[in-house]
C-alpha positions in Angstrom: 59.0 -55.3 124.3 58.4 -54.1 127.5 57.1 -50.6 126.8 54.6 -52.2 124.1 53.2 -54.4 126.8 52.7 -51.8 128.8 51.1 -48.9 126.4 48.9 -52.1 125.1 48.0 -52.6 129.2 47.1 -49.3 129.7 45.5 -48.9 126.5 42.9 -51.9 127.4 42.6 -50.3 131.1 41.8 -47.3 129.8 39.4 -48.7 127.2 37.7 -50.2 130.1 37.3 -47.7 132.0 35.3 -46.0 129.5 33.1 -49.1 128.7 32.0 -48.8 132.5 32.0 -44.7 132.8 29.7 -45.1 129.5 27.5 -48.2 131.3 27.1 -45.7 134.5 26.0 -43.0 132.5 23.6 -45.3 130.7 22.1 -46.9 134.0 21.8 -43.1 135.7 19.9 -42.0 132.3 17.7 -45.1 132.3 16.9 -44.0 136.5 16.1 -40.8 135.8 13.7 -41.5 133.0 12.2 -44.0 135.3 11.7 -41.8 138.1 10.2 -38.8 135.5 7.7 -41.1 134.6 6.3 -42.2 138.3 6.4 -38.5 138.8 4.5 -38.1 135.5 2.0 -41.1 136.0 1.4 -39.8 139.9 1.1 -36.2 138.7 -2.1 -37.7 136.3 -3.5 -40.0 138.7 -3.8 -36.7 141.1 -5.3 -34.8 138.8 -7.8 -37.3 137.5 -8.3 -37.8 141.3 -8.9 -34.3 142.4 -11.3 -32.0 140.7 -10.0 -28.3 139.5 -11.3 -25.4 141.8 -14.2 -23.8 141.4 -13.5 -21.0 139.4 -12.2 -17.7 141.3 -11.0 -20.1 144.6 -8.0 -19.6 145.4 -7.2 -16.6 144.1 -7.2 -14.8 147.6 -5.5 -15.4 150.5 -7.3 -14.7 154.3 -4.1 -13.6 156.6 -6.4 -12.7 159.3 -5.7 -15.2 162.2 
């Protein structure tokens, strides 16, 4: 009776386990969509905010100091 008590104790640990490596995963999925969309919704707002270049600016760079 012993043994089944303890394959049913480490059955239910282990179970749990997963239930909270799975609720991790979950929350650090949830966290990174968040953050993708301030980095989407900031990426907008700046270029609503800021005009494009004038055309040809830019494409040169002036090393001389």
């Amino acid at each position: 009776m012993n043994s089944l008590a303890a394959t049913a104790t480490q059955t239910l640990a282990t179970s749990r386990n997963q239930t909270i490596g799975i609720a991790a995963a979950r929350q650090q999925i949830a966290s990174e969509k968040a953050v993708a969309g301030l980095v989407a919704e900031g990426a907008q707002s700046s270029a609503a905010a800021n005009p494009p270049a004038p055309a040809g600016q830019g494409q040169r760079v002036d090393r001389r100091a």
